[in-house]
C-alpha positions as CSV (number, residue, x, y, z in Angstrom):
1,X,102.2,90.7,121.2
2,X,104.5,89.2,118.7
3,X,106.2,92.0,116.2
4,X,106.6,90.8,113.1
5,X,109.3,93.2,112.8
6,X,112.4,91.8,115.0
7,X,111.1,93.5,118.3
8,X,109.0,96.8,116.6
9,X,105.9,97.4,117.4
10,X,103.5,98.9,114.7
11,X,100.5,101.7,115.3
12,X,98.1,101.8,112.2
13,X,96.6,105.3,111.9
14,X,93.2,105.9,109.9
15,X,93.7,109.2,107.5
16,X,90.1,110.9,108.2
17,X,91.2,114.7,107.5
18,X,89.8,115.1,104.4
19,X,86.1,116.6,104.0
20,X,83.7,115.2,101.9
21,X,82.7,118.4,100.1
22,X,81.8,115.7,96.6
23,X,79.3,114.4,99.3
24,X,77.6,116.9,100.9
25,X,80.5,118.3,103.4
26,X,81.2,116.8,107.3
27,X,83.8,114.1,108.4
28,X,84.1,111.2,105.2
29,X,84.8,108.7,108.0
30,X,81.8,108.9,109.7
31,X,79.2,109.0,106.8
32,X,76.8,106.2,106.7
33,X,77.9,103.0,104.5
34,X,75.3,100.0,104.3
35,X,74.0,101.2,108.2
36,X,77.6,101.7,109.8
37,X,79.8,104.9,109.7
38,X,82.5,104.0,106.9
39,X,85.5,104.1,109.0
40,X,84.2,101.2,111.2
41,X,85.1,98.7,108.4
42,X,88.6,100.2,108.4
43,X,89.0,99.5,111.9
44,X,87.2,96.4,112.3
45,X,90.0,95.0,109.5
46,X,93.1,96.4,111.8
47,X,91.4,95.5,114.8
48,X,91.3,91.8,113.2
49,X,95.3,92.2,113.4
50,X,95.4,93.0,116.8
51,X,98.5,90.3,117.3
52,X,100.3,92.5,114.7
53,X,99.3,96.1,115.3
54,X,99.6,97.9,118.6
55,X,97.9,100.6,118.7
56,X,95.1,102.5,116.3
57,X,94.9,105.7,115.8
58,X,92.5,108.1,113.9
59,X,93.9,111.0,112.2
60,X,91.0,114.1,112.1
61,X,90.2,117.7,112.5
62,X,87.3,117.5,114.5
63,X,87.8,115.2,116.5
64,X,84.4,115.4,118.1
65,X,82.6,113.2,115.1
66,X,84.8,110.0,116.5
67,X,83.8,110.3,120.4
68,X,81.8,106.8,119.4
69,X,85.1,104.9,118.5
70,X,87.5,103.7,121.3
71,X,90.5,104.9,119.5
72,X,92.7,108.1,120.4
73,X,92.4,111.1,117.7
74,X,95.3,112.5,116.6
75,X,95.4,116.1,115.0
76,X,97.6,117.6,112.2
77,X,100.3,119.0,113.3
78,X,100.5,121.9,110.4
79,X,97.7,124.4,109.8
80,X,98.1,124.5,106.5
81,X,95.8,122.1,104.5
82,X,98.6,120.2,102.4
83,X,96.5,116.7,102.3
84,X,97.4,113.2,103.4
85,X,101.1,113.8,104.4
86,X,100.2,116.2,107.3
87,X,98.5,112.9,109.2
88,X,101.1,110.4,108.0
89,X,103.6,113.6,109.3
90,X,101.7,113.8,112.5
91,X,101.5,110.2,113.0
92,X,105.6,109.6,112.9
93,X,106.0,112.7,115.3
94,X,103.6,111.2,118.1
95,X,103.9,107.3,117.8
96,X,106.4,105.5,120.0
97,X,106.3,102.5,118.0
98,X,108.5,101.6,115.4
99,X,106.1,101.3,112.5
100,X,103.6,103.7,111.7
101,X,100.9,101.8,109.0
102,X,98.7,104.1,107.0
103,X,95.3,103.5,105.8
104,X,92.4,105.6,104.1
105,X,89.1,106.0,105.8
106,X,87.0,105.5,102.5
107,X,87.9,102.3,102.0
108,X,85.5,100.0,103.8
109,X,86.2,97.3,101.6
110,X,89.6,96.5,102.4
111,X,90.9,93.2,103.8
112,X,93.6,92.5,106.2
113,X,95.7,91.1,102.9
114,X,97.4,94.4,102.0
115,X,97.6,95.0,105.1
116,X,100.3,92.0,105.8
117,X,101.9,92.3,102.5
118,X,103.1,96.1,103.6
119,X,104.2,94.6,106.9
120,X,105.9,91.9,104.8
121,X,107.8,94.0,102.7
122,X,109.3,95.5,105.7
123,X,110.1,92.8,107.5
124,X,112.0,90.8,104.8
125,X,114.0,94.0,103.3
126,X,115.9,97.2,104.8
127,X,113.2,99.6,103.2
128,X,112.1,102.2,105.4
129,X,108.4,102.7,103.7
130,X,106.5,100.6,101.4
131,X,103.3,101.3,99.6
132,X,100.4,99.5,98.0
133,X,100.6,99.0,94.1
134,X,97.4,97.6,92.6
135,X,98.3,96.5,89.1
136,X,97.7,99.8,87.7
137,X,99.3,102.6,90.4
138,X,100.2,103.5,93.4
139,X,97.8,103.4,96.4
140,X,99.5,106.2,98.1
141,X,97.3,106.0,100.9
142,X,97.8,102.3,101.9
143,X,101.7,102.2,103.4
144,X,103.8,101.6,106.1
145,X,106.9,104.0,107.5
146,X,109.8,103.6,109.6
147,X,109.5,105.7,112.2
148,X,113.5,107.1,111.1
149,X,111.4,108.6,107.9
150,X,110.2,111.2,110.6
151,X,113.2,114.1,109.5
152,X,112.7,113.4,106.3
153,X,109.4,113.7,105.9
154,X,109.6,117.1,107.7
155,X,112.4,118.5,105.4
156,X,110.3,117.5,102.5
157,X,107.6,119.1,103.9
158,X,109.9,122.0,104.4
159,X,110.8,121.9,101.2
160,X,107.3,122.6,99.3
161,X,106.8,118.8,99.2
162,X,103.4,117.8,99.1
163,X,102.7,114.4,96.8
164,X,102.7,111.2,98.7
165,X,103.9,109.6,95.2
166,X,106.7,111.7,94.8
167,X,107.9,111.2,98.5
168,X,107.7,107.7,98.1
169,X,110.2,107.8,94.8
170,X,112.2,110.3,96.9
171,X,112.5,107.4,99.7
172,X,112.7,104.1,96.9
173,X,109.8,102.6,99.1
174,X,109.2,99.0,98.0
175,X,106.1,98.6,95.6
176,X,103.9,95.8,97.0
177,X,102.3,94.2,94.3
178,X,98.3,93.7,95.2
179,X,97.2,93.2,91.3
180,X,95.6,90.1,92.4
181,X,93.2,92.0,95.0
182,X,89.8,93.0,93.1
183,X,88.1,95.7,94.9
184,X,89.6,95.8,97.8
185,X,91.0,99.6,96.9
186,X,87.5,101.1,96.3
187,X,87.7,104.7,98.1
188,X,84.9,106.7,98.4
189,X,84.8,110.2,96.8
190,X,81.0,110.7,95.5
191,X,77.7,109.6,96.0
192,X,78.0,107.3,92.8
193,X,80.9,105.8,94.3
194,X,79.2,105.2,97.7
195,X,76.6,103.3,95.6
196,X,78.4,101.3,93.9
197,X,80.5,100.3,97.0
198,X,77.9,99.3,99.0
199,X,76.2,97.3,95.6
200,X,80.0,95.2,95.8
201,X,79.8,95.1,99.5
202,X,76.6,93.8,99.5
203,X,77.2,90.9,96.6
């Protein structure tokens, strides 16, 4: 494997703690989207950068609902429910890579093009994280972190920190501009939007 990183490896992991209580309730990641559990798409797209990405990881609660995916869970660390940063927190802790990459698990429309623009951003400056922008905000949950961030992270955490965006100022990660990407950042958060995902998926 060639790192694009000088000679750090990168593990991607696949956030998949949240429930889908907008949908019903259970695992988000492994609801059905056009025949195929939703985080499938996720992983087929890292899985297409397997010269570039190590290892996969997917980041859950109940573990049990993934025993039909090849890839390792990985637990929260923290009992407390403080969102997306307890799996990018539990990520940095356990990886023994260089890079950890984050991505969402209700976004089965993303492309491997974000994907190498974070790596990218990395690899041509000294920033320690860098996060998706799509024209309009911050994709918080698209990024990629140093694994150096991991002290950090935990004394924010510490601290009563709990917004990816405000982390991300905290750290001045590098914006990486994917205005030009239409669609590609379509999460998944009600029934309406799982209809209108699969209707662009389907196109």
């Amino acid at each position: 494997m060639n790192s694009p990183i000088g000679n750090e490896l990168i593990t991607a992991i696949v956030l998949s703690g949240g429930e889908a209580r907008r949908m019903g309730g259970g695992e988000k990641g492994v609801l059905p989207f056009a025949g195929r559990p939703m985080i499938s798409y996720v992983i087929a797209t890292l899985e297409s950068l397997d010269d570039t990405i190590e290892t996969i990881l997917i980041n859950t609660n109940d573990p049990g609902c993934y025993e039909q995916f090849k890839q390792r869970t990985l637990s929260d660390n923290l009992t407390e429910n403080i969102g997306p940063l307890a799996g990018v927190e539990a990520g940095l802790v356990n990886i023994e890579s260089g890079y950890l990459l984050v991505v969402p698990c209700d976004a089965p429309l993303v492309s491997s093009e974000p994907i190498v623009r974070l790596i990218n951003a990395v690899s041509s400056t000294d920033a320690n994280c860098a996060v998706v922008h799509d024209g309009d905000r911050m994709q918080t949950t698209f990024a990629i972190f140093h694994v150096n961030q991991r002290s950090a992270l935990q004394a924010y955490l510490k601290r009563g920190g709990r917004r990816l965006m405000t982390w991300y100022k905290e750290q001045n990660a590098v914006e990486v501009d994917c205005s030009d990407l239409n669609n590609v950042f379509v999460n998944i958060n009600t029934q309406k939007d799982l209809a209108s995902a699969e209707a662009l998926f389907l196109e």
